[in-house]
N, C-alpha and C positions, 0 to 999 in steps of 0.2 A: 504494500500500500504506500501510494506517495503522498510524501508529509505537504499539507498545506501552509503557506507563508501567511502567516497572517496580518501582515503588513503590506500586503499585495493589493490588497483593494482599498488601502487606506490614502484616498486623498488629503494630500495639504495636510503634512504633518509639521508643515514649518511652523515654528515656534511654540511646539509642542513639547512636555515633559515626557519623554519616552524611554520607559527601563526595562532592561532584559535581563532575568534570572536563567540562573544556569542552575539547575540539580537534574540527579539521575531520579530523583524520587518525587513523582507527581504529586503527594499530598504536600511536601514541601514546598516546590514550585506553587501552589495553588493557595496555601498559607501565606506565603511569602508575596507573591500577586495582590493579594486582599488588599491588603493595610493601604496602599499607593493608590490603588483603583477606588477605595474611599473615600481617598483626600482629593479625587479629581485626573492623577495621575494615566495615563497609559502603561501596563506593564504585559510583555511579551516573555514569555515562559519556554523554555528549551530544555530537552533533555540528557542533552551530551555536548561536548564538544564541539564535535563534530559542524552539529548542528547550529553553535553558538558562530564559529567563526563564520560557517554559511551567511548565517545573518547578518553579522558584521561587515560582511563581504556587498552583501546584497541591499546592504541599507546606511551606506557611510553618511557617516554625520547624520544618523537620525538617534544616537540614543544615548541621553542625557547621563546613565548612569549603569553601570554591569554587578548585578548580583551574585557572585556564583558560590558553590560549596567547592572548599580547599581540594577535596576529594573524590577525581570524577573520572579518573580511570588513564589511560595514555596522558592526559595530562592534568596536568592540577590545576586549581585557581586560579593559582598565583602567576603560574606562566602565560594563563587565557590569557590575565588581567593585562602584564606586561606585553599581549600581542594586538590588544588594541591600540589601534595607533592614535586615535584624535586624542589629544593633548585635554581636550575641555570634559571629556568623560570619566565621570567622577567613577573607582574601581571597589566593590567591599566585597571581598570574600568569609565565609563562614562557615562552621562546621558542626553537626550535631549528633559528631564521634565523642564517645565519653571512655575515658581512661579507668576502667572498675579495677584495676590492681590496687590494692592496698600502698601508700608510701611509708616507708621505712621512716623510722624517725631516728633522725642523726642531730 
């Protein structure tokens, strides 16, 4: 099945707040969506990689700000973050791996 763009049919997004989350995990993505699509925002939801740079590819200089989790398989957040290139695109990566080992206490 081919993924739809969902910014394909979005006319005149000039001067628009436009944010793209990255997680592999759709309730996250969809959690994470909410909060911005409340306050008025546009946010555009992806589930890999892959699919991030696509977009970024496919839609330069449309998005105000890049959400992704640290954690997303061939590549991490942090290097998505670093491979966007427009300079004005604010980058937050995040994670909702939790560390259950005990710390030793020294």
């Amino acid at each position: 099945m081919e993924k739809v763009d969902p910014l394909a049919n979005s006319s005149d997004l000039q001067g628009k707040t436009v944010i793209l989350v990255v997680d592999d995990e759709k309730i996250v993505c969809l959690t994470v969506c909410a909060r911005p699509k409340r306050a008025g925002y546009m946010s555009v939801s992806v589930g890999s990689v892959d699919e991030a740079v696509q977009m970024l590819k496919a839609h330069p200089h449309t998005f105000s700000a890049i959400i992704s989790d640290i954690m997303l398989g061939k590549m991490d957040g942090f290097a998505l973050s670093a491979s966007a290139t427009e300079a004005s695109t604010r980058r937050y990566t995040m994670s909702n791996w939790v560390n259950t080992r005990k710390r030793s206490k020294t």
